[in-house]
Backbone as numpy.savetxt, mean C-alpha at the origin, in Angstrom:
# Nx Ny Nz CAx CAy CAz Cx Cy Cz
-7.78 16.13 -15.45 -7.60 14.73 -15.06 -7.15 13.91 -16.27
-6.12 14.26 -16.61 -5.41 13.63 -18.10 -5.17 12.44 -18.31
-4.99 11.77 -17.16 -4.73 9.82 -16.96 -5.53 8.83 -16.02
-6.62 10.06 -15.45 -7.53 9.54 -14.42 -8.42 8.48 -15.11
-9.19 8.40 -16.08 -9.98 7.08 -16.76 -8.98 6.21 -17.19
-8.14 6.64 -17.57 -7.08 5.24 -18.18 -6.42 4.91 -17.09
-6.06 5.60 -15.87 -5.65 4.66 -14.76 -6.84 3.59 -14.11
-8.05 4.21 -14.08 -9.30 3.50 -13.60 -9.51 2.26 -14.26
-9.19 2.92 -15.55 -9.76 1.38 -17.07 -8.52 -0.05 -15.89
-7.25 0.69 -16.05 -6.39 -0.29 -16.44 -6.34 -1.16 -14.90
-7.03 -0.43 -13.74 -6.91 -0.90 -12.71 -8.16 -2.18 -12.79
-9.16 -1.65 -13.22 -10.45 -2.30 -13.61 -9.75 -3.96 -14.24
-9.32 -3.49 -15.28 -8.85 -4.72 -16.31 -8.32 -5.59 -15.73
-7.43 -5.58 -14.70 -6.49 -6.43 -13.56 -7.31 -7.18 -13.06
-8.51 -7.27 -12.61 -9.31 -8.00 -11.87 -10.97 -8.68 -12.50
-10.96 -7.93 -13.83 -12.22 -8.65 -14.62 -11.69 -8.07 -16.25
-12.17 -8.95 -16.92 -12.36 -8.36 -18.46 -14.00 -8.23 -18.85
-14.25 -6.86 -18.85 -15.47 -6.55 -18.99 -15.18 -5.31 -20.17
-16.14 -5.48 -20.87 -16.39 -3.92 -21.83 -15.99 -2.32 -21.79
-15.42 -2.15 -22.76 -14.33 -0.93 -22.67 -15.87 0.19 -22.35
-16.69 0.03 -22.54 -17.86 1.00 -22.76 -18.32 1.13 -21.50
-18.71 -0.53 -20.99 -19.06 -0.52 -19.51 -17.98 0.03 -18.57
-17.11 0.13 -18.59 -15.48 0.31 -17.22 -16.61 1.86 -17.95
-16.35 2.53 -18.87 -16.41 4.44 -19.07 -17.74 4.71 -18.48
-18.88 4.20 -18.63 -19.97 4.04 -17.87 -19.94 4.30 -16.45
-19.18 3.18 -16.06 -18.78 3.05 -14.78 -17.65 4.32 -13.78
-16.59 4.70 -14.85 -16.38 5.95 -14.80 -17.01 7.34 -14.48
-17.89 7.22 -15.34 -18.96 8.65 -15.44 -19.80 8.60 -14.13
-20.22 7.31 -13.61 -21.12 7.37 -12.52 -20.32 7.81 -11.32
-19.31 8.06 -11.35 -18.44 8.11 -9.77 -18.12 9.78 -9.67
-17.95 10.00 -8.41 -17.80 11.72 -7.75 -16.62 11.71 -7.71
-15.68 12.93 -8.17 -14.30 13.53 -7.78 -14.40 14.31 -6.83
-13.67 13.95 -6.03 -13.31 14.90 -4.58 -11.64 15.03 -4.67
-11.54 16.03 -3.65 -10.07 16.54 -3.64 -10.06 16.69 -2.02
-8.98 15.91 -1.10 -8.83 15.66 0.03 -7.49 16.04 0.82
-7.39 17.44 1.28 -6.41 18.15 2.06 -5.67 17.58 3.17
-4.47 17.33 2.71 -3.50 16.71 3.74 -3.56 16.86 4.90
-3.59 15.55 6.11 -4.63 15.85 7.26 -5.85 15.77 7.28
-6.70 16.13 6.12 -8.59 15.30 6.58 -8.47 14.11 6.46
-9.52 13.40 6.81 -10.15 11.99 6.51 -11.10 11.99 5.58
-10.54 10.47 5.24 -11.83 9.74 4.16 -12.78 9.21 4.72
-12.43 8.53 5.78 -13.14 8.06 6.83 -12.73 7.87 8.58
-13.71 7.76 8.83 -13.41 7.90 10.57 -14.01 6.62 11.12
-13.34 6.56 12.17 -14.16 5.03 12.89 -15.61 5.81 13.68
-16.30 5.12 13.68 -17.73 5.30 14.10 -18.15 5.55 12.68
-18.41 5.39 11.59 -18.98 5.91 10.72 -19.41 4.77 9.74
-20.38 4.74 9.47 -20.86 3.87 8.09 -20.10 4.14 6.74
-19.21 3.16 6.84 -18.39 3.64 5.20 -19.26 3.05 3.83
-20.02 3.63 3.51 -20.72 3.42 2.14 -19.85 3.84 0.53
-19.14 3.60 0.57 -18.23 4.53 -0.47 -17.05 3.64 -0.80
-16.80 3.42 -2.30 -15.58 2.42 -2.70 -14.41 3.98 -3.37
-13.45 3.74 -3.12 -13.00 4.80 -3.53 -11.57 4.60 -4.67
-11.17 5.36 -4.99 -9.89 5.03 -6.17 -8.71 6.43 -5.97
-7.81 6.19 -5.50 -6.85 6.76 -5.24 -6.18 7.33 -6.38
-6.13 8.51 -6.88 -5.83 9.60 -8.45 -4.08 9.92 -7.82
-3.95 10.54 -7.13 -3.18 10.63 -6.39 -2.64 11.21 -4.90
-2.13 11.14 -4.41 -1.33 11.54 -2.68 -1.52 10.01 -2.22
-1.62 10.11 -0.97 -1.16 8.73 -0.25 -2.22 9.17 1.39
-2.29 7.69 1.99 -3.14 7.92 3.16 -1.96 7.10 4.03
-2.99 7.54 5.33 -2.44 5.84 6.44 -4.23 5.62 6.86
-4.01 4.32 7.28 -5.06 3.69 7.55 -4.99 3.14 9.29
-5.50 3.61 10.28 -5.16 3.70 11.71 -6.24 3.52 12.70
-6.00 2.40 13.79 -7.24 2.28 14.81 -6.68 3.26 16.70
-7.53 3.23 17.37 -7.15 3.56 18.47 -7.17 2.05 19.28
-6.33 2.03 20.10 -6.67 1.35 21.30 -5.93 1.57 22.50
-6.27 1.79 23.78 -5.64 1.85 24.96 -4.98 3.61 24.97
-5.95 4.71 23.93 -5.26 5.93 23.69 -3.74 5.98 22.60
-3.61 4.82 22.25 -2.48 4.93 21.55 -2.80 4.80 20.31
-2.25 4.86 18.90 -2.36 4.80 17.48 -1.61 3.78 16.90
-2.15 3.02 16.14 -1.78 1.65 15.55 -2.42 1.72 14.12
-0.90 1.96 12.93 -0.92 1.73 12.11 -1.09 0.72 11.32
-2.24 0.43 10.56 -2.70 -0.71 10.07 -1.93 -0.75 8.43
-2.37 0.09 7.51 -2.05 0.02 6.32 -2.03 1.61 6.10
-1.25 1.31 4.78 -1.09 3.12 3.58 -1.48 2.76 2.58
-1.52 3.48 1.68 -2.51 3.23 0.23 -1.50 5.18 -0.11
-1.71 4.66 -1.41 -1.24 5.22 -2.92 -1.66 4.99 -3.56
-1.37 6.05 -4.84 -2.46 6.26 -6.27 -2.08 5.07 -6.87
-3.34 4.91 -7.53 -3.85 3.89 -8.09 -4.47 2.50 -7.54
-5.10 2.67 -6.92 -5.71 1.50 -6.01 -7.19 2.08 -5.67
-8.06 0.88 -5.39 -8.83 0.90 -4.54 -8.83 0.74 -3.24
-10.04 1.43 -2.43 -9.62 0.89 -1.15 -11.33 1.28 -0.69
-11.27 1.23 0.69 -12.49 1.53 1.64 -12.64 0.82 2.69
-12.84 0.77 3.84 -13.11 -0.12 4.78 -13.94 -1.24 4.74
-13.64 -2.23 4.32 -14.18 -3.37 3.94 -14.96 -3.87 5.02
-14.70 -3.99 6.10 -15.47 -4.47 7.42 -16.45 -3.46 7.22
-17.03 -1.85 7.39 -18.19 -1.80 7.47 -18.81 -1.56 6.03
-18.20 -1.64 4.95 -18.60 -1.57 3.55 -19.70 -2.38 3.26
-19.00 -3.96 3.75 -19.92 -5.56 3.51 -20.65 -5.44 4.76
-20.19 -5.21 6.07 -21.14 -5.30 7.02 -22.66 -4.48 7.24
-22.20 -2.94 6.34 -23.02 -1.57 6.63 -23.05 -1.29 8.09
-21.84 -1.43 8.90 -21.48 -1.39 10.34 -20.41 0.29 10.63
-20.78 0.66 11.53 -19.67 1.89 11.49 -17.94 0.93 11.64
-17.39 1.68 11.15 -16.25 1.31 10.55 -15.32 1.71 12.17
-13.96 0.31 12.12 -12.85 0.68 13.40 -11.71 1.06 12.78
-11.77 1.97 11.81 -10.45 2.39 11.36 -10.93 3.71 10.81
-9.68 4.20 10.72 -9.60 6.01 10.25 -8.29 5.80 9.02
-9.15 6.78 8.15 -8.28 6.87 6.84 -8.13 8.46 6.67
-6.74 8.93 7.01 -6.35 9.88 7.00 -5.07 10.15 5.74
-5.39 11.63 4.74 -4.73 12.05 3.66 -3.39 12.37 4.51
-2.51 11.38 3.94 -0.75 12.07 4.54 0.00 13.50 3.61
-0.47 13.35 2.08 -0.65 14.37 1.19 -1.93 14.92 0.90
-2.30 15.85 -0.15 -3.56 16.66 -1.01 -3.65 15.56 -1.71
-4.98 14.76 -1.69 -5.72 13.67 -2.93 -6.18 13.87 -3.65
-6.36 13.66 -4.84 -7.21 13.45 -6.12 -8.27 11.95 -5.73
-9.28 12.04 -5.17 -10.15 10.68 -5.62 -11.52 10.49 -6.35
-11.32 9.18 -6.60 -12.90 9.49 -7.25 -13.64 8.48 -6.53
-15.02 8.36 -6.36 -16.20 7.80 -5.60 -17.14 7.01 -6.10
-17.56 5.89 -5.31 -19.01 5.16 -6.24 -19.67 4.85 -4.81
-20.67 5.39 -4.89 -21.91 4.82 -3.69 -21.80 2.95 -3.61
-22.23 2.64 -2.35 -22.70 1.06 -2.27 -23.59 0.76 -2.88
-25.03 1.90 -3.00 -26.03 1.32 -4.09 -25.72 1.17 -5.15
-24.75 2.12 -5.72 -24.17 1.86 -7.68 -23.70 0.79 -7.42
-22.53 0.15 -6.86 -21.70 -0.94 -6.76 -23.12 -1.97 -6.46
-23.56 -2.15 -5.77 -24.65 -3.35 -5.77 -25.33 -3.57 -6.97
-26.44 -2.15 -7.65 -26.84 -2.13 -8.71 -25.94 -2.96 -9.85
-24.30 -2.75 -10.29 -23.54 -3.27 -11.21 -23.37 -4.73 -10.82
-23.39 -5.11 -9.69 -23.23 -6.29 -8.89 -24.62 -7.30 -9.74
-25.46 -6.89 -9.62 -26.81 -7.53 -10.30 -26.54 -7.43 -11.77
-26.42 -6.43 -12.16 -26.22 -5.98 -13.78 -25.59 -7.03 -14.49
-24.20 -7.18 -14.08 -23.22 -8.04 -14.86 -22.16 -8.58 -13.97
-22.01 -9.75 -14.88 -21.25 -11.30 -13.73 -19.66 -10.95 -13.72
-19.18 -9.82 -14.52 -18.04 -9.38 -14.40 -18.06 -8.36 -13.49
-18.58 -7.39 -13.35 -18.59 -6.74 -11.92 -19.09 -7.20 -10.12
-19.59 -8.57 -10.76 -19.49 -9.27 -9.36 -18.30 -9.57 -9.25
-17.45 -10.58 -10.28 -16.21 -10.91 -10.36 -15.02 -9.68 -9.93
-15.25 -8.48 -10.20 -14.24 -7.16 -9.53 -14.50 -6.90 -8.55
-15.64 -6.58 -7.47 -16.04 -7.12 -6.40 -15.21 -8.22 -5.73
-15.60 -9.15 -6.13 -14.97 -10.40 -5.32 -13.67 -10.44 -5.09
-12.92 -10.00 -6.46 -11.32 -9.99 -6.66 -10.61 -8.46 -5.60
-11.86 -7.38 -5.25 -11.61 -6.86 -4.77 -11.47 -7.08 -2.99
-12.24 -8.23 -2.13 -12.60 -7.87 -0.89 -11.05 -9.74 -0.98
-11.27 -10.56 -2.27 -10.19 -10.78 -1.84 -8.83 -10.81 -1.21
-8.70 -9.98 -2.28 -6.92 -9.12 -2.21 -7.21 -8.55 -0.60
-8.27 -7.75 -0.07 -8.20 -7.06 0.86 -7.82 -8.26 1.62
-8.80 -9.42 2.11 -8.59 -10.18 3.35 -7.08 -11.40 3.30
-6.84 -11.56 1.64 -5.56 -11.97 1.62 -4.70 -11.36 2.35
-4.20 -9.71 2.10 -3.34 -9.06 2.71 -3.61 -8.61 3.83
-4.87 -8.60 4.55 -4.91 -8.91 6.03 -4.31 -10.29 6.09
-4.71 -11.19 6.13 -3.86 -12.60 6.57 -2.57 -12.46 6.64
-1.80 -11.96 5.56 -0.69 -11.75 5.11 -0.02 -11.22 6.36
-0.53 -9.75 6.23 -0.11 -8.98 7.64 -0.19 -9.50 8.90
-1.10 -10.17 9.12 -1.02 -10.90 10.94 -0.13 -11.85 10.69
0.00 -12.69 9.95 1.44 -13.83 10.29 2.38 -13.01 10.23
2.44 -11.85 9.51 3.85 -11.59 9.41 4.30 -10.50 10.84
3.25 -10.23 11.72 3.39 -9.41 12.55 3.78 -10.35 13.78
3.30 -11.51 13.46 3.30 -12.46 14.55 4.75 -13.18 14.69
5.27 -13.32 13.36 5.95 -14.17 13.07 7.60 -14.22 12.73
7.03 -12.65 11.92 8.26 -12.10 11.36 9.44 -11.45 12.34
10.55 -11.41 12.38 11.22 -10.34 12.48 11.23 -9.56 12.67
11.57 -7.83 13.05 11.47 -6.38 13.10 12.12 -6.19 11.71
13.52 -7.04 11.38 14.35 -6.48 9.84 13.75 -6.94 8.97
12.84 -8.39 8.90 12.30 -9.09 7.86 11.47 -8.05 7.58
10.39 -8.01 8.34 9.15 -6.77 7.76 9.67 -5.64 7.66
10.81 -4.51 8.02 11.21 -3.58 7.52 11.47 -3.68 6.08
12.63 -4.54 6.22 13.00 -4.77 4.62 11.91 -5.16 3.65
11.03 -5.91 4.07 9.57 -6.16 3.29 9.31 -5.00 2.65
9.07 -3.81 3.81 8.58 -2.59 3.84 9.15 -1.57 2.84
10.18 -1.74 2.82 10.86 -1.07 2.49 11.39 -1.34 1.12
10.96 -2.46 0.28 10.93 -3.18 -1.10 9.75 -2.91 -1.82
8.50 -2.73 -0.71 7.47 -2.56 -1.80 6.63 -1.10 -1.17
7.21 -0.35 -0.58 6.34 0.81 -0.28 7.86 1.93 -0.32
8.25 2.07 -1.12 9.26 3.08 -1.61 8.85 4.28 -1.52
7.69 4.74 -1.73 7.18 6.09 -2.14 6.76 6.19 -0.23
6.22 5.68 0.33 5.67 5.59 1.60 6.52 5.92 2.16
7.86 4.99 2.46 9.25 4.89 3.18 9.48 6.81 3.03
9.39 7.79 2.29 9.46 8.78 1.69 8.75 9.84 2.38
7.47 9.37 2.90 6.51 10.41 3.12 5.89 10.40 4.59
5.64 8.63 5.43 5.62 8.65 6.34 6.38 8.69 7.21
5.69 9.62 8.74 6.55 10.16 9.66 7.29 8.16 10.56
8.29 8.32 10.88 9.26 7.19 11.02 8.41 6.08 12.38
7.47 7.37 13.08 6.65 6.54 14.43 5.19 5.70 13.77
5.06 6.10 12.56 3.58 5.63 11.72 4.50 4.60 11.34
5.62 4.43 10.33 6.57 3.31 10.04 6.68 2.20 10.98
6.65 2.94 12.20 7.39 1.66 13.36 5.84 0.84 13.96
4.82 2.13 14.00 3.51 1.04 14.48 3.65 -0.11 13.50
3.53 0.43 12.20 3.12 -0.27 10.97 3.99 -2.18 11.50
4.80 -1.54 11.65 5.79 -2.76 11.90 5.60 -3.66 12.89
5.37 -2.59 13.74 4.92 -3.35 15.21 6.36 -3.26 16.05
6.79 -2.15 16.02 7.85 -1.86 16.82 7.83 -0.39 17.74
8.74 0.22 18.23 8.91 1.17 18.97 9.49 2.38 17.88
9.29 3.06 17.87 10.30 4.62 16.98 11.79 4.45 16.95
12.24 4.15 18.06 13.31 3.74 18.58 14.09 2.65 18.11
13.36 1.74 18.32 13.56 0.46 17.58 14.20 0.57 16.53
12.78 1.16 15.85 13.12 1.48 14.30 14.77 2.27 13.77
14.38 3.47 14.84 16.12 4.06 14.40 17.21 3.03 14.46
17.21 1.97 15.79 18.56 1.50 15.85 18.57 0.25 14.62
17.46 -0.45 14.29 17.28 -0.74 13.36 17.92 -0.80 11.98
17.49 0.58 11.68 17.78 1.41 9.92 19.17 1.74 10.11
19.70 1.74 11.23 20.88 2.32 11.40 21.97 0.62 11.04
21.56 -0.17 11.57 22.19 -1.70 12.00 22.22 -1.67 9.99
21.24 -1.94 9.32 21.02 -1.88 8.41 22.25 -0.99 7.60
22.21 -0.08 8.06 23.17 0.71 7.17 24.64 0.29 6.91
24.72 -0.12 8.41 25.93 -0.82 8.74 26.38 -2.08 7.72
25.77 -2.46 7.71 25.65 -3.97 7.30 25.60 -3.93 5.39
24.93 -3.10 5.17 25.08 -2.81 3.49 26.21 -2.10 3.58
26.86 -1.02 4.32 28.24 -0.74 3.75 29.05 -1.80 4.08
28.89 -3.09 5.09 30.37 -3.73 5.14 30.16 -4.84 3.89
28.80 -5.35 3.22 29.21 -5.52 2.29 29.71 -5.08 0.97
28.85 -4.08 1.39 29.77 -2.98 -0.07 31.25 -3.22 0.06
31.80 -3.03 1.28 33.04 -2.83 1.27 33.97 -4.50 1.13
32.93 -5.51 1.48 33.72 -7.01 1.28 33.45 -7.15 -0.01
32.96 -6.83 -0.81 32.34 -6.64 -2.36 33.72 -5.83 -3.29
34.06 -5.02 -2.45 35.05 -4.05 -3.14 36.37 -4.75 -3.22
36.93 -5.21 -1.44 38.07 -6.22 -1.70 37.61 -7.28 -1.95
36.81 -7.80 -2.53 37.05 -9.27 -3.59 36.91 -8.81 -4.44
37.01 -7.84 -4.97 37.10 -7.66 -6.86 38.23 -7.09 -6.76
39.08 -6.09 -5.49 40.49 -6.20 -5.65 41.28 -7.24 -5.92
40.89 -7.97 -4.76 41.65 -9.61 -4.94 41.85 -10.56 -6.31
40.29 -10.01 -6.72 40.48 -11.16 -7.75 41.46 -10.35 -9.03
41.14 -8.60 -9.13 42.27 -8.06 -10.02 43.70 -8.60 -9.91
44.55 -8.34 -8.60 45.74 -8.83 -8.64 45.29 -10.44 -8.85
44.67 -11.44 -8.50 45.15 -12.89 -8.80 45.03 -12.34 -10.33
44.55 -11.60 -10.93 44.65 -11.84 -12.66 45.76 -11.48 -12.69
46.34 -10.53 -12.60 47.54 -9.77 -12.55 48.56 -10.84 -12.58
48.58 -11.17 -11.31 49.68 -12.16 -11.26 49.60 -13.34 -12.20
48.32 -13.99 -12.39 48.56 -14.80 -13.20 49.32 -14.62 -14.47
49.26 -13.41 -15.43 49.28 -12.80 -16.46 51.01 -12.95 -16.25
51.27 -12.56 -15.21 52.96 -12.51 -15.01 53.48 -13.53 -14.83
53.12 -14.19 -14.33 53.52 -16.12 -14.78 53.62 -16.74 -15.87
52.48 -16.38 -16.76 52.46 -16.91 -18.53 53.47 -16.25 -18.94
54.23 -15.02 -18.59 54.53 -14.10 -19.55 56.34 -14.73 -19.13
């Protein structure tokens, strides 16, 4: 695990400045597990007690309703994550976190995290900065599901989950979105369209503007 504490430190540092000694502390107390493409981290019905840190592979994060599958979120190395609804609640959890690759993670019980929670006012502060970010980017996600576009949130999608765009199957893409599979193809396809005709109006105006030099050049001369 050659970059696993210094990815942890540096993720740590983003959200509190606390003691290089305490973050290694904090290190040492947590479990490495290794998670086979296809298991879960967690399942709905289950008490998620467990904050976890993504080393590397990638998940999706998914509820049932009406028998169908609805992609909520993905996660990649270097992040935290866990089901925040039954984490804070101690409620069985309505989402399933399933490995899309083989994971590297590492683990901290709810009692360690509470224990550090009392300990020191900077690990309340990583805490807090942590269930933030989570319910920010829930908010985030319902206006934009509500609100947005099918191309706006693709292209969203597709700006900041590069490695994802890569690995998930195209019908997990389209829940994510809140569209049909289908959709999605005619979609990516419209898209394609549309970046080559500017490529190609891009190409004749820098022809154009060569000959206006051209010609100009033959006028002075």
């Amino acid at each position: 695990m050659p970059n696993y504490r210094k990815n942890i430190a540096e993720s740590v540092l983003k959200k509190t400045q606390i003691l290089k000694s305490d973050i290694n502390l904090f290190i040492d107390k947590s479990a490495s597990k290794s998670i086979k493409k296809g298991d879960y981290l967690i399942k709905d019905g289950q008490i998620c007690n467990s904050l976890y840190y993504m080393h590397s592979g990638s998940f999706r994060s998914f509820f049932y309703s009406n028998n169908n599958i609805y992609v909520n979120d993905f996660g990649v190395e270097k992040q935290f994550f866990t089901s925040f609804q039954s984490f804070i609640s101690n409620k069985p959890s309505h989402i399933n976190m399933q490995a899309m690759q083989d994971c590297e993670i590492s683990i901290w019980t709810k009692s360690l995290m509470e224990k550090l929670y009392r300990e020191k006012n900077q690990w309340q502060e990583f805490g807090r900065k942590l269930a933030e970010e989570f319910f920010s980017e829930s908010e985030m996600r319902a206006f934009s599901l509500m609100s947005e576009s099918a191309k706006i949130k693709f292209l969203h999608f597709k700006k900041h989950n590069s490695k994802i765009l890569k690995i998930a199957p195209q019908y997990d893409i389209a829940s994510y979105i809140g569209i049909t599979p289908e959709s999605l193809s005619r979609l990516k396809k419209s898209i394609i369209v549309e970046e080559n005709t500017d490529k190609d109006y891009g190409i004749c105006q820098r022809s154009n503007s060569s000959i206006k030099e051209k010609s100009s050049s033959w006028l002075i001369s």
